[in-house]
C-alpha positions in Angstrom: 104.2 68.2 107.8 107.7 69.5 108.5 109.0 65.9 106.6 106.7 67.2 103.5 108.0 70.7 103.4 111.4 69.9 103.7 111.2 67.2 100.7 109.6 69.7 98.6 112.3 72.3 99.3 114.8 69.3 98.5 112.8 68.8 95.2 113.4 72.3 94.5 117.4 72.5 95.3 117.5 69.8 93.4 115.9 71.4 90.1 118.1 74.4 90.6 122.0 72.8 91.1 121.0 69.6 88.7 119.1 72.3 86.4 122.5 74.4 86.3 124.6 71.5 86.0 122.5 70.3 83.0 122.8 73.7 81.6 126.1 74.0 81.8 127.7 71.1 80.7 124.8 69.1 78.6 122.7 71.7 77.1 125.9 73.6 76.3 127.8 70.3 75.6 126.6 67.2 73.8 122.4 68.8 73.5 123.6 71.9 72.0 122.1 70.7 69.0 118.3 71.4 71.2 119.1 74.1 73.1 120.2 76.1 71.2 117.4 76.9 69.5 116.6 79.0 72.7 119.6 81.3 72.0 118.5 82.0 68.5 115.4 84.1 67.8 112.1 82.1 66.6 109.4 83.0 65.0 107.5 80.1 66.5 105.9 80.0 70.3 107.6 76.9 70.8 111.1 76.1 70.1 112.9 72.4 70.5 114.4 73.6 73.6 111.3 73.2 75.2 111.8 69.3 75.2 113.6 69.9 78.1 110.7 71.2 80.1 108.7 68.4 79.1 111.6 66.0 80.1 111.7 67.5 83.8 107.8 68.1 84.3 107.6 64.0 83.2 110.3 63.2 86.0 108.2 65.7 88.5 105.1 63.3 87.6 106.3 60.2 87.8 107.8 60.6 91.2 104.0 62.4 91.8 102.2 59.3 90.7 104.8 56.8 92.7 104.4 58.4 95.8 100.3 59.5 95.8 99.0 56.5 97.0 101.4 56.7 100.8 102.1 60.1 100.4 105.6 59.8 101.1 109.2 61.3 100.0 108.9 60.6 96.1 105.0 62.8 96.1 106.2 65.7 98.3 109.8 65.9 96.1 107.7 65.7 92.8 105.6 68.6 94.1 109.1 70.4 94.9 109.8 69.7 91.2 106.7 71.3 90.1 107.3 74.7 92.1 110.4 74.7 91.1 108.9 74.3 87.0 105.5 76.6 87.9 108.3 79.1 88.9 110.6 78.5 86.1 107.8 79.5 83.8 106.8 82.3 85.2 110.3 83.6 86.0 112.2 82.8 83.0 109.5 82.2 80.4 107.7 84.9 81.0 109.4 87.7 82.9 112.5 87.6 80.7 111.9 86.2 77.2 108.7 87.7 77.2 106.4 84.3 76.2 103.4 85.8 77.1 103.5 89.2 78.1 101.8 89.1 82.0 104.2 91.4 83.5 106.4 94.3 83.3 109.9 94.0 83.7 111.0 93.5 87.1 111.1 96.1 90.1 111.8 94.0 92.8 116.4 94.0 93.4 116.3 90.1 93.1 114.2 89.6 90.3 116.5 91.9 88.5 119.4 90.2 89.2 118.1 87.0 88.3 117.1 88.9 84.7 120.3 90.4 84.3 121.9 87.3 84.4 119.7 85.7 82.0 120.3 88.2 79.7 124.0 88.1 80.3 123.8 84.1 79.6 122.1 85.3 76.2 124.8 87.9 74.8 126.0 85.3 72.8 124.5 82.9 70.9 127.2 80.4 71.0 128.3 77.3 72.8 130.9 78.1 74.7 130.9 81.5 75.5 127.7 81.7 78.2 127.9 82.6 81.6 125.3 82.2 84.5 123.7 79.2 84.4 121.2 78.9 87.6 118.2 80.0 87.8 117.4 81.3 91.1 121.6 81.1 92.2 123.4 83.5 90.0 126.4 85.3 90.5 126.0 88.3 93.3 127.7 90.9 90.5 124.3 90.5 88.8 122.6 92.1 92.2 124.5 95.0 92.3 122.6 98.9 92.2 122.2 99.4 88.5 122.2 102.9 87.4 119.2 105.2 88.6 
């Protein structure tokens, strides 16, 4: 059981530093041409961006499907995968670009900081010029007291 839980919570590091590094340098380098669709404002529910979802929930189930039948490493880091995307949704789909509207705008200090950095990585709709590209690691500046 401890094996399981700890490949799952590698599955999920893995989303988040390989997610940021694929932000960063990818999305905002060579894919521009997709993402940035999700810097620009849509009149559409969907937006091309969202082939990159689709992309990382595929690699989540094929390492699901490879590793069902023993159970072992590539099963329990697929499932880490698939928090890590259940929680992306919920997080950055629909707590700060508003998706579907399920909740309020965060109360809870971390939550917060994790949507003011999203909406500092959004100021600009260009290329180059983002900043804070993690999801769940962002710079501690966007944790500090807001005003009251």
């Amino acid at each position: 059981m401890i094996t399981a839980i700890a490949f799952i919570v590698l599955g999920f590091a893995a989303m988040e530093f390989s997610g940021w590094f694929i932000h960063k340098f990818l999305m905002h380098g060579p894919l521009w041409v997709i993402h940035k669709t999700h810097h620009q404002p849509s009149k559409s529910f969907f937006e091309l961006n969202d082939l990159f979802s689709v992309l990382f929930g595929s690699v989540a189930i094929v390492l699901i499907l490879l590793g069902v039948s023993e159970l072992d490493y590539r099963f329990w880091m697929g499932m880490g995968i698939s928090l890590y995307g259940f929680l992306y949704f919920i997080l950055h789909d629909v707590m700060v670009h508003r998706r579907l509207k399920w909740f309020d705008r965060p109360k809870n200090s971390f939550l917060k900081g994790i949507f003011k950095a999203h909406q500092a990585h959004h100021k600009t709709n260009q290329k180059d010029d983002a900043v804070s590209f993690g999801l769940f690691v962002v710079p501690k500046k966007f944790f500090k007291n807001e005003e009251k």
